[in-house]
C-alpha positions in Angstrom: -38.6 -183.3 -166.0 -41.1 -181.9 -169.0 -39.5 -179.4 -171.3 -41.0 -175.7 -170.9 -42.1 -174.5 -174.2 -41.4 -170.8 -175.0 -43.8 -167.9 -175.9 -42.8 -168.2 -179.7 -43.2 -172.6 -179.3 -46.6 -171.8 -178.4 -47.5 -169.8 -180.7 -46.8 -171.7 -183.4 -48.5 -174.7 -181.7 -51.7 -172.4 -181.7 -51.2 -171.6 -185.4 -51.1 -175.0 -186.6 -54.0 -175.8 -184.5 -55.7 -173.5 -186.1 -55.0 -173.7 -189.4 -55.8 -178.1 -188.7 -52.4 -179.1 -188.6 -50.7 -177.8 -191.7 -47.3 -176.3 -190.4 -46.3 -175.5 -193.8 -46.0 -171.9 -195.3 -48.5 -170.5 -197.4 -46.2 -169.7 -200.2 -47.8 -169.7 -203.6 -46.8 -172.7 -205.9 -44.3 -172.7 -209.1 -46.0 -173.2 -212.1 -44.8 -177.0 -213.6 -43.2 -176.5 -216.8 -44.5 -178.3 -219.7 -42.3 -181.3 -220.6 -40.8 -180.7 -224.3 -41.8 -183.6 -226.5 -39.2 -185.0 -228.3 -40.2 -187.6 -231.7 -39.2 -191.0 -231.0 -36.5 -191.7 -233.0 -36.5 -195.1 -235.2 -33.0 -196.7 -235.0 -34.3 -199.7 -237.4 -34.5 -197.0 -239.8 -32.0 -193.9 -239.8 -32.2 -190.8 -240.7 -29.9 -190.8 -244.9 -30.1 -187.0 -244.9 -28.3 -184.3 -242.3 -29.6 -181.0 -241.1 -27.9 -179.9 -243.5 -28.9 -181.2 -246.1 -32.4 -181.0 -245.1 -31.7 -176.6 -244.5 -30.2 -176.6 -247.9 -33.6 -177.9 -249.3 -35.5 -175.3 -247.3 -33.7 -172.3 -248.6 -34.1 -174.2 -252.2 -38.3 -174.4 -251.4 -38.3 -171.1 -250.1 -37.0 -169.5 -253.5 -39.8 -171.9 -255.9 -42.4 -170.7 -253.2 -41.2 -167.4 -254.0 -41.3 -168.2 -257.9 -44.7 -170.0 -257.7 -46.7 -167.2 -255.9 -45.8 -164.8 -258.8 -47.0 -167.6 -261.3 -50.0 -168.3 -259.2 -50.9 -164.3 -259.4 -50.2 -164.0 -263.0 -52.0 -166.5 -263.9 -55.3 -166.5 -261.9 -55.2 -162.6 -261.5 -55.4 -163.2 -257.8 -53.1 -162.2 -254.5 -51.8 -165.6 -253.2 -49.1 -166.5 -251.2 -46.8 -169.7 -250.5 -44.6 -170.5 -247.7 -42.9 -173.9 -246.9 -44.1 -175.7 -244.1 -41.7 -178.1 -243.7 -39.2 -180.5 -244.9 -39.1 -184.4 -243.8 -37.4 -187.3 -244.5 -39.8 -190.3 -244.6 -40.5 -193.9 -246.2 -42.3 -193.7 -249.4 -45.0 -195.8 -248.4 -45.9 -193.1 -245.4 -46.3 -190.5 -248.3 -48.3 -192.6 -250.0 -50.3 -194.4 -246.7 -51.4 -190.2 -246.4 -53.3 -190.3 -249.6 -56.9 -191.1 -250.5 -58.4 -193.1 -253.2 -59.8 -190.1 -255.0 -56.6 -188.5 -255.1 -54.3 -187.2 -258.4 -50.7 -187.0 -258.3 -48.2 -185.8 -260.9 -45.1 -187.5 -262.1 -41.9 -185.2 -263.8 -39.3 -186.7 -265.0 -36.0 -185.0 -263.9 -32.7 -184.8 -265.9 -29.5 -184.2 -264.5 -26.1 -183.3 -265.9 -24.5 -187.0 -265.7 -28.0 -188.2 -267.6 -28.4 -190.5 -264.9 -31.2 -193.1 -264.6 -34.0 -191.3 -261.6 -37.3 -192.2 -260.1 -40.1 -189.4 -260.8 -40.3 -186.4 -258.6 -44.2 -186.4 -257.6 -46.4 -183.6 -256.3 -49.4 -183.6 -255.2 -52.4 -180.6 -254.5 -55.2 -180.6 -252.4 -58.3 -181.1 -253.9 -59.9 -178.1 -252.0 -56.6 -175.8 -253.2 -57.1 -177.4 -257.0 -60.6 -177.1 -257.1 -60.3 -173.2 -256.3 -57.8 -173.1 -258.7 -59.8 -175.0 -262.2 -62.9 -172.7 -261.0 -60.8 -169.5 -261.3 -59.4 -170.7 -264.8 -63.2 -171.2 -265.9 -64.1 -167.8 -264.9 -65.6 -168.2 -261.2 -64.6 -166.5 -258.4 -62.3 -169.6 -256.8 -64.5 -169.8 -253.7 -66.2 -172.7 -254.1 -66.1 -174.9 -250.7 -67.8 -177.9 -251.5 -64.6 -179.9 -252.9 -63.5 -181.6 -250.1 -60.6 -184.7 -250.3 -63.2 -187.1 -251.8 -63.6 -185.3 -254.6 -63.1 -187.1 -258.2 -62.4 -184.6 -261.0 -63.8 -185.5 -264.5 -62.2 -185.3 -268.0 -62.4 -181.8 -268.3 -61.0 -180.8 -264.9 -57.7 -183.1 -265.1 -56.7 -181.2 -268.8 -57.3 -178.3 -266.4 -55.2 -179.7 -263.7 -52.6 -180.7 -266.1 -52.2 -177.3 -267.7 -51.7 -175.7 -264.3 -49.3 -178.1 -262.3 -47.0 -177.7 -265.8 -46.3 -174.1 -264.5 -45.2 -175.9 -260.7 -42.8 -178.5 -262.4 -41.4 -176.7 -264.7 -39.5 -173.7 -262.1 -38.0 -176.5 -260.4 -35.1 -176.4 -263.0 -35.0 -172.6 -262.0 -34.7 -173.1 -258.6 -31.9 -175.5 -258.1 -29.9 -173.6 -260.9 -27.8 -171.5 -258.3 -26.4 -175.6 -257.7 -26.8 -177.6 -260.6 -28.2 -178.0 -263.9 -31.2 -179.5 -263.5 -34.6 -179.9 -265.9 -37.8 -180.4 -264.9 -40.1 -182.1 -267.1 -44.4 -182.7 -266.8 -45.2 -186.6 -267.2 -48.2 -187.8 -266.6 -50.8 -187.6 -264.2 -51.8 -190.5 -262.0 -55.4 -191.0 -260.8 -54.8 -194.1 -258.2 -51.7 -193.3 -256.2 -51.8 -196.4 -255.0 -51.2 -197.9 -258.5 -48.1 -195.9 -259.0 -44.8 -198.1 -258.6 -42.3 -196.0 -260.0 -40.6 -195.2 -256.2 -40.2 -198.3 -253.9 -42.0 -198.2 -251.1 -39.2 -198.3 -248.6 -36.8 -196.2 -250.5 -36.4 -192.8 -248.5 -38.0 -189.9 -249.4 -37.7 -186.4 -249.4 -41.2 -184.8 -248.6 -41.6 -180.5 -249.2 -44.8 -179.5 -247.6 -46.0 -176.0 -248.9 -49.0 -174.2 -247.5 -50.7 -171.9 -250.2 -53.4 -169.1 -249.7 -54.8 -168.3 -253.2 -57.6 -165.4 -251.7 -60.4 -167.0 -249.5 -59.1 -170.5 -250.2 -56.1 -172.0 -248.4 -54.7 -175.4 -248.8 -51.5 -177.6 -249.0 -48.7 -178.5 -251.4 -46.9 -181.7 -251.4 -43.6 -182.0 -253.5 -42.2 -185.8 -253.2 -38.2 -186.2 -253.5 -37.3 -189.4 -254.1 -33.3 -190.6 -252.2 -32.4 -192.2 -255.3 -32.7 -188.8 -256.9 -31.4 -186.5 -253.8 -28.1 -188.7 -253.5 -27.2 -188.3 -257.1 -27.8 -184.3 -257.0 -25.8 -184.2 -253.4 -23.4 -186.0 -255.6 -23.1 -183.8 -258.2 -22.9 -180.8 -256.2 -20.4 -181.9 -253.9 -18.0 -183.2 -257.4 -19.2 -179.2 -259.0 -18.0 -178.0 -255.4 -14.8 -180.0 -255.7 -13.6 -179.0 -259.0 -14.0 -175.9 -258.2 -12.0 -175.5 -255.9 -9.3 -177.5 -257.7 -9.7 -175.1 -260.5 -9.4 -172.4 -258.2 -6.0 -173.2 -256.7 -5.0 -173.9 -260.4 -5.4 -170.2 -261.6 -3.9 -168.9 -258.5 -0.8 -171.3 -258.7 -0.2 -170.7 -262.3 -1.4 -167.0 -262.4 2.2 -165.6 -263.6 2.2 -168.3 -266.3 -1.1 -167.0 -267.4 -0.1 -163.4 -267.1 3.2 -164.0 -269.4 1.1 -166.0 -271.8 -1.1 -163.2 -272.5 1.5 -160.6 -272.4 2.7 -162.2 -275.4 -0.6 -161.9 -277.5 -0.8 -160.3 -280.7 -3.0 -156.9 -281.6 -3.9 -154.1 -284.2 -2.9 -151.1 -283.4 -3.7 -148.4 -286.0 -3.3 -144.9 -286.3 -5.9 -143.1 -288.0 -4.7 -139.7 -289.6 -8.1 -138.2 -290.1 -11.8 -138.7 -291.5 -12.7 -137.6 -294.9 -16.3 -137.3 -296.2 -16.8 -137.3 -300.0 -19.0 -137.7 -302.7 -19.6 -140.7 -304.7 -18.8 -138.3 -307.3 -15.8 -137.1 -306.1 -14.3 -141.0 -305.6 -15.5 -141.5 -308.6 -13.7 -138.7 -310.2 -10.0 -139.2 -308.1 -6.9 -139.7 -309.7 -3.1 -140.5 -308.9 -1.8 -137.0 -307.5 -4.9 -135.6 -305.8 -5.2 -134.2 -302.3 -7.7 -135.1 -300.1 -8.6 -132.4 -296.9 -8.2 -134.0 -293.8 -9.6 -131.2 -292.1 -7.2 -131.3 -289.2 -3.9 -129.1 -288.7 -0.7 -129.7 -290.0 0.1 -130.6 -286.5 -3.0 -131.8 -284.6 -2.6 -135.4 -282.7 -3.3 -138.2 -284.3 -5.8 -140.7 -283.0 -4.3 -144.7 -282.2 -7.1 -147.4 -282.2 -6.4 -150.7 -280.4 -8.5 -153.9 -281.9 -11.0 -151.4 -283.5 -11.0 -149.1 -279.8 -9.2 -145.5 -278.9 -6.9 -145.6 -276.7 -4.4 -142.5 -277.0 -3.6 -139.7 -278.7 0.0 -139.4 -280.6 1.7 -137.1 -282.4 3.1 -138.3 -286.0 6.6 -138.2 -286.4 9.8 -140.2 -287.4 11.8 -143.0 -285.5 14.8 -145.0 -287.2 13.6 -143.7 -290.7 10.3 -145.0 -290.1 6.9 -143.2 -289.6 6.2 -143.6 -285.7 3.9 -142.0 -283.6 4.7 -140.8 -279.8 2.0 -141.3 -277.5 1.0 -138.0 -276.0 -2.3 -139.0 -274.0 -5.3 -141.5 -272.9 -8.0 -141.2 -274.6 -10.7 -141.4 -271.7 -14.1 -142.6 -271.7 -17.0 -140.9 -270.2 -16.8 -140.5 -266.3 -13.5 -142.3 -266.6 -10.9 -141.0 -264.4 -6.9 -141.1 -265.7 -5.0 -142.7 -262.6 -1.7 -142.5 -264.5 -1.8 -138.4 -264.7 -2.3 -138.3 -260.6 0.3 -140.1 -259.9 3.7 -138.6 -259.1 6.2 -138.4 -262.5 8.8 -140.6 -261.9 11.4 -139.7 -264.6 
């Protein structure tokens, strides 16, 4: 016996009938979310440096970008500004693989405090950013946009370029100061990049990307760090970090030794009756028996110095058959508040 479709049964047959067989509802469609992509990582060639590491460098960049802008505006008398990109760990030879024929990078020589044997650091400016740059120096405006990356400089404009990546090496001391001593030192400049074989090209790098806006021109800063040079300053720091702390616990450990051995130094104390003023005349003239007028009262206070400083007031008097003085007060500085008179008197 056939099945008897209901009101609502047919309805819904009409419906789909009608709309040519598509029982689904109309509802509008989710939007697809873009897939995140995520950089293959190379397990034939891991990554030497944490996140860490790599942040500390950042806030390190941050402070020379800081440093260079105010360089860059004193010295080419224009508003600029200079911001870190980025900060990646790489091969050498990638850094190198990015650079064109006609390129100039700069070598500086770095020192650190165990006078270790380093590998250059190297930077490197865009031509465009450069060329701006040497045309301000020589009185233009700094607009110039024909310099593109195949640009060769002549004789003239790499003394130019020498004198102004000095001012860019040199801060590099200044900003790593707040960790360890570190100088900075121009070296050379090399025309052919690819001639340069100071870093090996599979050592890990370091590579600081700055972006600079010098007015109407805008272009990119490349500072090179070579791993040789990184692990020795990590090394450093983290021996400065440790000794430290060692010294630290030291001082608080032996804090009441250091507290007894200064208890026990020596100093002057001296009490001054009074000040005179006289005559060379009068000096000249003195004689076994004279007076000489203080100007003070019989009984005024007397003032007690301690290593060439007041500190009190005393009255002069007699202890033991001695001359003594009893301390009466504190002599107090300017806005300097005596604790010891608000307290309570304990006798």
């Amino acid at each position: 016996m056939a099945d008897v479709l209901s009101q609502s049964q047919i309805d819904a047959l009409l419906n789909s009938m009608q709309n040519g067989g598509d029982t689904q509802s109309s509802a509008p469609e989710e939007p697809k979310k873009e897939e995140k992509e995520y950089r293959k990582y190379d397990f034939f060639s891991p990554k030497k440096y944490t996140k860490d590491k790599l942040k500390m460098l950042q806030s390190i960049y941050d402070n020379y970008s800081r440093i260079a802008a105010s360089h860059i505006n004193g010295l080419f008398r224009v508003a600029s500004e200079v911001e870190v990109v980025g900060v990646e760990e790489q091969r050498y030879y990638e850094f190198g693989n990015a650079l064109n024929e006609t390129d100039v990078i700069t070598l500086a020589n770095v020192e650190l405090l165990d006078h270790s044997s380093n590998p250059p650091m190297v930077f490197h400016i865009a031509p465009t950013l450069m060329g701006g740059m040497i045309d301000r120096m020589l009185g233009g405006m700094g607009t110039d946009m024909s310099v593109d990356m195949s640009y060769t400089y002549t004789d003239l404009e790499l003394d130019l370029y020498a004198k102004i990546i000095r001012y860019l090496v040199t801060i590099t001391g200044d900003v790593w100061a707040n960790y360890t001593e570190m100088t900075a030192e121009f070296d050379r400049i090399e025309e052919n990049p690819s001639m340069f074989q100071g870093i090996s090209v599979d050592e890990t790098v370091v590579i600081v990307m700055l972006r600079i806006q010098m007015g109407e021109i805008e272009g990119a800063m490349n500072i090179c760090i070579p791993g040789t040079l990184l692990s020795n300053i990590f090394e450093i720091i983290d021996k400065t970090k440790h000794l430290a702390n060692k010294t630290g616990q030291m001082l608080r450990s032996n804090r009441d030794d250091i507290l007894e051995s200064i208890r026990e130094s020596k100093m002057d104390v001296m009490a001054q009756l009074g000040v005179a003023q006289l005559s060379l005349d009068d000096v000249y003239n003195l004689h076994v028996g004279d007076v000489i007028d203080l100007n003070k009262p019989q009984n005024s206070l007397i003032s007690l110095y301690v290593e060439g400083q007041p500190w009190f007031n005393g009255q002069l008097g007699v202890h033991n058959k001695n001359v003594a003085v009893k301390i009466e007060n504190r002599i107090l500085k300017p806005n300097e508040i005596d604790v010891a008179a608000l307290l309570p008197d304990q006798s």
